[in-house]
N, C-alpha and C positions, 0 to 999 in steps of 0.2 A: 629293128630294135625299138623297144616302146620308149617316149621321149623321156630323157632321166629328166633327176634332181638337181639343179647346178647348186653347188656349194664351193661359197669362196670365202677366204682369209689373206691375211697379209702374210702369213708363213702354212706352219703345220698345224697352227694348234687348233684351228678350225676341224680338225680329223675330233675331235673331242664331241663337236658338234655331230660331224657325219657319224660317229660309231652309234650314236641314240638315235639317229636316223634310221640306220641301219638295222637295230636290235625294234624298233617301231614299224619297219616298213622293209621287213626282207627282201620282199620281191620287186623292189624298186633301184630302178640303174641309179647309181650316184655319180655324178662329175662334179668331179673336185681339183681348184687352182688356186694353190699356192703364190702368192707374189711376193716370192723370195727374191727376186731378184731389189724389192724395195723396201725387205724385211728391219725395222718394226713399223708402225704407221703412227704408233704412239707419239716419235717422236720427228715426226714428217707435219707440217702446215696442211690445217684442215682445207684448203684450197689443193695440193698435190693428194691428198686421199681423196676427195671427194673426184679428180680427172680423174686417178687409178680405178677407185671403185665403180665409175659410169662405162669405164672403157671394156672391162672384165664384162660387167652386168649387158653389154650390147655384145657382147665376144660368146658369150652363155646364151643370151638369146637366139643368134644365130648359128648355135651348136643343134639348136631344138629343144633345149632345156623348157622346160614344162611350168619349172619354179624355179624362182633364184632363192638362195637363201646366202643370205649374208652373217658369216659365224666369226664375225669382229666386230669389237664395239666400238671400237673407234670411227671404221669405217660406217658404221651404221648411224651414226652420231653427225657425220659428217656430209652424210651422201644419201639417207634413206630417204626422201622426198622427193628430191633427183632423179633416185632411179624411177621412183614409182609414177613420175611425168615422161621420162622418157623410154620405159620397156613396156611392154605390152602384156607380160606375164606377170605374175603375180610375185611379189616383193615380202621375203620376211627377214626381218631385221633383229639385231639381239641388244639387249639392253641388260644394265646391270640389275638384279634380280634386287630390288630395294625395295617391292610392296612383299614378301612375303619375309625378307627379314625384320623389317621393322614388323608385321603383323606378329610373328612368333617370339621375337625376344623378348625376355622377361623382365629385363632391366632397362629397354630403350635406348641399349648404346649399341649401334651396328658400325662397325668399320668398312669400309669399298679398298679390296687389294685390287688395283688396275693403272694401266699405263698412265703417264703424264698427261697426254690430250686427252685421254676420258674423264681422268681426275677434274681437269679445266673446262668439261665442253657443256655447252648450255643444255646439252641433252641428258648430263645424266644431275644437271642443277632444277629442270624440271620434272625429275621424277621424285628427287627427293623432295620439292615445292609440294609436289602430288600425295603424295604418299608417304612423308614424314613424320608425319599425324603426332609432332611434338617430341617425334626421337631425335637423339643426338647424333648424326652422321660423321663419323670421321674418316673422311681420304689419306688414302694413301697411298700417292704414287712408288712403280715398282722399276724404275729404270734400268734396262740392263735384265731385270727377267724371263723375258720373252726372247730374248738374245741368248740367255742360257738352253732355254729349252730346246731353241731351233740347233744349239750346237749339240745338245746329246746330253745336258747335266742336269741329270733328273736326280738322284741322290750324292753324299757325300759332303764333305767337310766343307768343302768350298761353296757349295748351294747353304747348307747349313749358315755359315756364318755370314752369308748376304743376307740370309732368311732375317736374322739377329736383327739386324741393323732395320730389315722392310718394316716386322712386326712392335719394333722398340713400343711408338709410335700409340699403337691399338691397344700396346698392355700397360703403358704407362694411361689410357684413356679409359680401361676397365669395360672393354667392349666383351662381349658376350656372345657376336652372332659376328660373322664377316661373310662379304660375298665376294664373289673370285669375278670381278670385273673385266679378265680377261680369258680368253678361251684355253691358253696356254699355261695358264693355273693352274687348271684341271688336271695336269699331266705332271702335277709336285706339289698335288692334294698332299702326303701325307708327307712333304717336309715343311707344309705349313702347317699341319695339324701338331707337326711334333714340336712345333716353334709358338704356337697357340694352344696349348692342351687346355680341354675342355670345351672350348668354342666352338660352336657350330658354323661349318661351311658349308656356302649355299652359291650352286651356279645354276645358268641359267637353259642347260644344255638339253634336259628333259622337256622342256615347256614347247621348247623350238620344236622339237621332231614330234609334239602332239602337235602344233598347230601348225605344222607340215602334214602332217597327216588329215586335220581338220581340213587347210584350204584344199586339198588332191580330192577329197570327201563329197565337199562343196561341189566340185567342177568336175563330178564323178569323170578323173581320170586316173586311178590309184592302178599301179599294175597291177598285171594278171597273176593269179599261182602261178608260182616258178623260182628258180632262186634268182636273185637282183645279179649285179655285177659292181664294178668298183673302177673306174676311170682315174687316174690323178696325174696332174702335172703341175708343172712349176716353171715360172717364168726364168729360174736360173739355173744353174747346175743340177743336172737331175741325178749324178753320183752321189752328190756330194746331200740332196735332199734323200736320196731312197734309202739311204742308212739310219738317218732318223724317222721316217714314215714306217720304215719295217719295224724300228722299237716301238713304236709309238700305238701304227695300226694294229700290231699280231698276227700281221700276212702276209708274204713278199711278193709283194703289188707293186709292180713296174711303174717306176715314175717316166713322163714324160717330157720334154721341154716344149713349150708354146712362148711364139712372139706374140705379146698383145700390148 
């Protein structure tokens, strides 16, 4: 089999990542690992993300992965320099998409919906340094929804009225533009759209699997014609994750369990 894609998260919502891999790069193997068993990382000490994430990324390496792609931003906040001293393959990392909202909003006010420790981490404090160019950035951490998603509450009342409580915050700020700082955002795109109407939502999930496809490009080893396949495991319960991977992915793709 040609060497896949390794693709890791701290749950499922990194599938957000791999489906734009996916729809980019068909005929590319994807491995993809869950670390449900430590799920959210948000709110885990960027010292315990940063072992988790080195330990996956040498675990991926010695699978034969080709590329690692890292579809958390926490972890990629915490541990992207790390890995890319200590793996031998090629390292892409995800960050909250803050130069193309601040470049497109009209009013200069972007909100970040994303976990506690990316809200606080020096990594996404130098992009907005970067690339702020005089907008107003308002954080706001989302505790508890990344937790939702990995249990399966992607609509309803009960999402709904957390939604209330996340967005207060952006609309009481008159923000305009928000970005989904977390992967698993992605996957209750529209009970934040319905909790911010009019506001544009912007993730960062498209960008990855171009320049997933750029670095494979570069190192001309992109697969052959043929259809790809799909790998996924999870360091915990694989019952108990394959019910949320099947709403999630749109295939019933066998989860596996791995010790790492």
């Amino acid at each position: 089999m040609t060497a896949p894609v390794g693709i890791f998260d701290s749950g499922v919502g990194g599938l957000s990542v791999a489906r734009e891999i996916r729809r980019e790069l068909p005929s590319e193997h994807l491995l993809y690992v869950a670390d449900t068993a430590y799920v959210p990382y948000g709110d885990r000490s960027e010292d315990e993300v940063r072992e988790r994430t080195l330990r996956i990324g040498e675990w991926m390496q010695g699978q034969g992965a080709k590329v690692f792609v890292v579809a958390c931003n926490t972890a990629s906040g915490a541990a992207l320099e790390a890995l890319r001293e200590r793996l031998t393959i090629p390292v892409i990392g995800l960050e909250p998409a803050i130069k193309p909202a601040v470049r497109d909003s009209p009013s200069g006010r972007v909100g970040v919906m994303a976990t506690t420790g990316t809200c606080g981490s020096a990594r996404l404090q130098r992009l907005v340094d970067n690339y702020g160019n005089g907008a107003t950035v308002v954080r706001q951490p989302c505790p508890g929804l990344a937790d939702m998603v990995e249990d399966g509450v992607l609509a309803g009342p009960e999402l709904d009225a957390r939604m209330a409580e996340y967005v207060a915050p952006l609309r009481a700020a008159d923000v305009d533009t928000v970005v989904l700082g977390c992967t698993h955002y992605v996957f209750v795109r529209e009970a934040i759209q319905k909790a911010l109407p009019g506001v544009k939502l912007l993730d960062s999930s498209t960008a990855i699997a171009r320049r997933t496809r750029q670095i494979l490009e570069e190192a001309n080893s992109l697969a052959s014609d043929g259809p790809g396949s799909v790998r996924i495991f999870t360091t915990a319960d694989p019952a108990g994750a394959e019910r949320i991977v099947h709403r999630l992915w749109g295939e019933p793709e066998a989860v596996q369990r791995v010790e790492i």
